[in-house]
Steps between C-alpha positions, in 0.01 A plus 500: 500500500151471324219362698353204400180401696392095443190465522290170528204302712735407767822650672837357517411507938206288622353531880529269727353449864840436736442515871178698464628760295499560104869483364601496127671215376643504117302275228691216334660617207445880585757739621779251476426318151736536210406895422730612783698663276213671314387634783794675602517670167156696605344707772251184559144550639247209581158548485232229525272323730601468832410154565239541813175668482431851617214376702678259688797717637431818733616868441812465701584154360512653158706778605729288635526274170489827288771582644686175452403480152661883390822375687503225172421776280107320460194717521221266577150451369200418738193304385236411722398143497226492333617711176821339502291160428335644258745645328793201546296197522169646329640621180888447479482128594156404341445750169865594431680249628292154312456691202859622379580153608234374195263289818174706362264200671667679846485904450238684702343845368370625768465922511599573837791308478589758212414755696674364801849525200444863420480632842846284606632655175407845593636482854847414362436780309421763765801296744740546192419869368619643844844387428604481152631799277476525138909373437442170699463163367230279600512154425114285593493190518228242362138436449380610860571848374421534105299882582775628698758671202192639313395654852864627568520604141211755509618706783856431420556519109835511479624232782696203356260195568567154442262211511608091525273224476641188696170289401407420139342719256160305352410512118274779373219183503529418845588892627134667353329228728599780758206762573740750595814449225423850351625656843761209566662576186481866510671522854793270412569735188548813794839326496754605240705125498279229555649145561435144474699184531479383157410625119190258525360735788625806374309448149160405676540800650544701186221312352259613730597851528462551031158270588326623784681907551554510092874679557714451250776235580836489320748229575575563901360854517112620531444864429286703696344829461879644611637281639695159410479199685736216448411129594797265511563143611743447842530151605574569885825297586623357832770570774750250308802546681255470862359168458799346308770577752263415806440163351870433501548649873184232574661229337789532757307532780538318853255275641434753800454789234238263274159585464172351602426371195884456351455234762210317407669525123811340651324219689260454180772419243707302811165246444476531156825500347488561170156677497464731226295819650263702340462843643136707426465809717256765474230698673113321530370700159290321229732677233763260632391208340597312798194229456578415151917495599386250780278234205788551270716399766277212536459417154868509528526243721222288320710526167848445626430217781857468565557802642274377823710592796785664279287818539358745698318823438572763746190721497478803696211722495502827683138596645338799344188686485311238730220697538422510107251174438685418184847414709292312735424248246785486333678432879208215520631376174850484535427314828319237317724447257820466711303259763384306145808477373723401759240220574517399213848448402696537837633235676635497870858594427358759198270784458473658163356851594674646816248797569578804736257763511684781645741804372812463437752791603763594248782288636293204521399554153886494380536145711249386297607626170827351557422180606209445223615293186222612276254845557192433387333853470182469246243817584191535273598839453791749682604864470840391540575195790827602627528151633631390203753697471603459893549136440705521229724778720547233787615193263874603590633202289285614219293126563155485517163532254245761499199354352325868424118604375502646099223713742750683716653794432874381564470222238572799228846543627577121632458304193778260578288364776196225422231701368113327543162605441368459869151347384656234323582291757660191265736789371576587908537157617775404128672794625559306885630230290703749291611679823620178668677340201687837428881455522693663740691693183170621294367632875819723570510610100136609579563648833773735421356674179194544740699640801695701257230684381385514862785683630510777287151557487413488855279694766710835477542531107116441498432807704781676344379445166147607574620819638705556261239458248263742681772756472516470097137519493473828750829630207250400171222648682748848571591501146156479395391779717768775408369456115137501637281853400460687844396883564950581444475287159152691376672850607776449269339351204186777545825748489625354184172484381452890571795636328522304219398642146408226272362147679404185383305240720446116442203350669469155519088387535435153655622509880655873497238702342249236625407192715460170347180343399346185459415612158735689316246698325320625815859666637365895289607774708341641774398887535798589705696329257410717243495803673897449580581385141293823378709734753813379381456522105347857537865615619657603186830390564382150610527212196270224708516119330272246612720222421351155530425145350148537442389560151459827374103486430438476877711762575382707258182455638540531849698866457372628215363804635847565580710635137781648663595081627811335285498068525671224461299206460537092467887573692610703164248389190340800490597852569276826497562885562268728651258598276659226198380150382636194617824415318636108483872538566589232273311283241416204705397112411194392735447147271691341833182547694280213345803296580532622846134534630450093488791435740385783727155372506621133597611658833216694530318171505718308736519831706170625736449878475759574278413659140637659196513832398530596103692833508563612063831399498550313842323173702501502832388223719390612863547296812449714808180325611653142446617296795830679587743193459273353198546866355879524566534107354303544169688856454848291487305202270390775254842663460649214468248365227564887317852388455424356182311747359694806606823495252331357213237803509719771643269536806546608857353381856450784737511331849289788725266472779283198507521534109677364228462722184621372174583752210807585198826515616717793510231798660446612805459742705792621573603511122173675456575756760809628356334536176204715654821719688637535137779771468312722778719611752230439827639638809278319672435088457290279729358189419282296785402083423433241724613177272785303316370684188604878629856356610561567105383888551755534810798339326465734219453796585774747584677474827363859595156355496303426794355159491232361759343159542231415671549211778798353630611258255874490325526769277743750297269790636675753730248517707147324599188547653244320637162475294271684305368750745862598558573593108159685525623695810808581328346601151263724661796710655679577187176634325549850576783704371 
């Protein structure tokens, strides 16, 4: 059974003072919730805070809990008191917290709160590296621990790590606000699956990795220097089955078995018959929304006067974080406006706004659900709210109305409830009227498509799925690795090189000979460059072809001290033995060009840093140094304006890296490469690129030849490697004979 350690600010087991001694009690919706089955599927290990402070327990009390703790398979983590506030309520609550959450006016930059983050991250790190191995899975939880999997990841390379968000993911414009995204960013991507609740979240995060890291991002997957991490969307489901069956067992309960507060429902609706209730419950957070649900609720009333004493809004707010200043007002405000509201509309036999400030366990949650005619769940912005989606679980006659936030997470997959825009709070208070005038029919047509979709994707296939997906990822990254150059791959080819008698070699220039540059013109090589390119062409048996889609009068004049060099240039235009002049390969028209240039230059215009490039027989229009997603969007426009152009004047777009490179149709490289191998019979073939261009070298050549590219990406190589200093490194051991 594989090990699977969970790992996240908080155990599953919190501590609790009973009779003067700490015991361990389990959290509500922890080791019992819906993932029961999950669980048992794994060798599960806990490890997270331990919920009381190192410097408030003494040696032998934390044996004792240790102890208790490893019986639940939990390995604790101990914060003093004044770094956990630091860390929790100094920089997780007031910089991460307000600011993936889009409330700017309330994050908090303060350094020693970030410092206070890195040293909690680093003691998981040192807690967790005395018990994991490199074939277990490790699955961390959200933003308290977003250095963690790059920490785990350098002393652990090849562990399977998974990373999952639970909070939203803020735009690339509201994420660089952070002082400290670079290393934010960079320790998430120590993970090899990242997930998020929705696409939204997933695609700011891939937004701000091409902006701020510059990695190259390609649908779901970003490609590092070997490795390939996959972000993917997992909207976390709920324990269907749980709260829907318990809601029926409820429903038949006995007066002696009722609740607490099933009784003050009961006694409530005995004095209001016919009351329609309105159920809002959530925890005291100014992402809520709850202010702006209570005036809309108000406006409500204002609108709709005959509703007066035909409705009541249940509002339940769970305390939280009542040390934080911010909650403290907002508790001030929702005072106000209960106590101003119920004065001014109530009546003796009527309040509008019950108001209990308390928690609500789980079972007094499902009462609530069930009894509530309408949920009225509006946040200003939520990773997921898994209210939602309990409501809908506890309408057992598939009656009811969820009135949900477009801002929430869940309102992706529950479009069949009443969707608002929180802030408008006309729209909110049309959708009360909506809510209440919906027939029974149109509510249970609603209700079952939604608890349909509800059931099958619930707590269990969530975790499954992410698992699952970490496993294809760890399989990609496998296959990647077997066709990756290592010391067993350079042996063999460095053997083949040895004992072959006639050898050809195809050399890509731009990102395999050499780095990129800003300017294309400054990329000449450098002196060890030309020291390996001179070692190889002075082996006699060595044919050495710098093949490449710069134009032939810059290569000609960065190696001409070398006449024993063959090229390709311009991806197949020209061709030129050692010691020859340049030869065209085929009589070609360049009158296309004056048509061309003007379009090119229109998105040069319209496109910051970007610039053209006049090859002879080629334009190319640059975009590396544009704004990533500007680049990536004006790349599609100008292909798609080409269109025209390319059949009527036999042209051809090469798509390559950060460049789009227009030139005749019908040569390439690859064509180009079997020309230069002729009717020689070379023993020995390798050809090394690093772009979509060279992918026409390694589909032509002959099976026996030993293609490379440099990077990860997709390719019909055999093998790849990872940048420039690695072909250099490899190229300097086949120089001798």
């Amino acid at each position: 059974m594989k090990k699977l350690f969970l790992i996240a600010n908080k155990l599953p087991l919190q501590v609790n003072d009973i009779d003067g001694k700490k015991e361990l009690e389990p959290v509500l919706d922890g080791l019992d919730s819906g993932l029961k089955g999950f669980y048992e599927s794994f060798d599960i290990k806990w490890i997270g805070r331990a919920g009381v402070n190192i410097d408030e327990i003494s040696e032998n009390e934390k044996i004792d809990l240790d102890n208790k703790f490893r019986k639940d398979n939990c390995i604790p983590i101990y914060l003093d008191q004044e770094l956990r506030s630091a860390f929790l309520e100094g920089f997780c609550d007031n910089t991460i917290w307000p600011l993936f959450n889009y409330f700017t006016q309330n994050t908090k930059y303060y350094p020693a709160n970030w410092e206070a983050y890195k040293k909690v991250n680093q003691l998981y790190f040192e807690v967790i590296s005395k018990y994991i191995n490199d074939d277990d899975i490790l699955w961390v939880h959200d933003y308290h621990l977003m250095l963690l999997p790059k920490l785990i990841r350098e002393k652990f390379p090849n562990v399977s790590i998974g990373y999952f968000q639970h909070i939203p993911f803020p735009s690339f414009e509201i994420f660089r606000f952070l002082p400290w995204r670079i290393e934010l960013l960079e320790g998430i991507l120590g993970a090899d699956l990242i997930g998020f609740h929705t696409y939204d979240y997933q695609r700011h995060f891939m937004s701000c990795v091409r902006r701020l890291l510059g990695n190259e991002t390609v649908f779901n997957r970003i490609r590092l220097d070997e490795r390939i991490v996959k972000v993917d969307a997992f909207p976390m489901g709920i324990d269907f089955e749980y709260f829907n069956n318990t809601a029926r067992e409820l429903a038949k309960s006995t007066a002696k078995e009722e609740s607490e507060i099933h009784k003050e429902l009961k006694e409530y609706l005995k004095r209001a018959k016919n009351q329609k209730i309105i159920l809002s419950i959530d925890r005291l957070d100014y992402t809520k929304g709850i202010p702006d649900r209570i005036k809309a609720f108000e406006l409500f009333l204002n609108t709709y006067p005959e509703y007066l004493e035909k409705v009541t809004l249940f509002l339940f707010v769970t305390p939280s974080r009542e040390n934080i200043t911010d909650y403290q007002d907002l508790k001030k405000q929702l005072d106000e406006l209960v106590g101003r509201i119920n004065g001014g509309y109530g009546s003796i036999g009527w309040m509008p706004i019950w108001y209990f400030y308390r928690a609500t366990d789980r079972m007094e949650s499902i009462e609530l659900y069930n009894s509530a005619d309408i949920a009225l769940i509006t946040p200003t912005r939520d990773g997921m709210n898994l209210p939602a989606k309990e409501y809908l679980a506890c309408k057992t006659d598939n009656t009811g109305v969820l009135i949900l936030s477009e801002m929430a997470g869940a309102a992706k997959e529950l479009g069949e409830s009443i969707i608002v825009n929180p802030n408008n709070r006309t729209e909110v208070a049309g959708a009360i009227y909506q809510a209440l005038n919906m027939s029974v029919p149109e509510q249970i047509k609603r209700n079952s498509a939604l608890q349909k979709r509800l059931k099958i994707y619930n707590e269990e296939r969530w975790a499954n799925d992410f698992i699952n997906g970490l496993e294809s990822v760890k399989k990609l990254q496998e296959s990647n690795y077997t066709r990756k150059v290592n010391n067993r791959i350079i042996d063999k080819l460095v053997n083949a090189y040895n004992i072959a008698k006639k050898r050809i070699i195809f050399l890509d220039y731009d990102g395999t000979l050499t780095g990129f540059h800003k300017d294309p013109q400054m990329a000449m090589p450098d002196a060890e460059l030309y020291s390996i390119v001179k070692k190889l062409t002075n082996v006699i048996k060595n044919t050495v072809v710098i093949i490449s889609g710069r134009d032939k009068e810059t290569l000609s004049k960065w190696f001409i001290q070398n006449e024993k060099l063959a090229f390709i240039a311009e991806h197949g235009v020209w061709n030129k033995n050692p010691g020859e002049e340049w030869e065209m390969t085929d009589q070609i028209e360049k009158e296309w060009m004056g048509i061309i240039e003007p379009v090119l230059q229109s998105f040069v215009d319209r496109t910051p840093r970007s610039f053209i490039e006049f090859k002879n027989y080629s334009l190319v229009w640059h975009y590396r140094d544009a704004d990533p997603d500007m680049g990536q969007q004006r790349a599609w426009e100008l292909k798609e304006d080409l269109k025209n152009y390319i059949a009527n004047l036999n042209l051809e777009i090469m798509d390559g890296d950060k460049v789009i490179e227009i030139k005749n149709a019908g040569i390439n490289k690859g064509k180009a490469a079997l020309n230069k191998i002729g009717n020689v019979e070379f023993d020995f073939i390798l050809a090394l690129g690093d772009d979509w261009t060279d992918e026409y070298t390694f589909n032509s050549l002959p099976e026996s030849a030993i293609t490379i590219k440099v990077g990860t990406k997709t390719t019909a190589a055999k093998y790849y490697i990872n940048d420039v200093k690695g072909v250099r490194n490899l190229l300097q051991q086949l120089e001798i004979e």
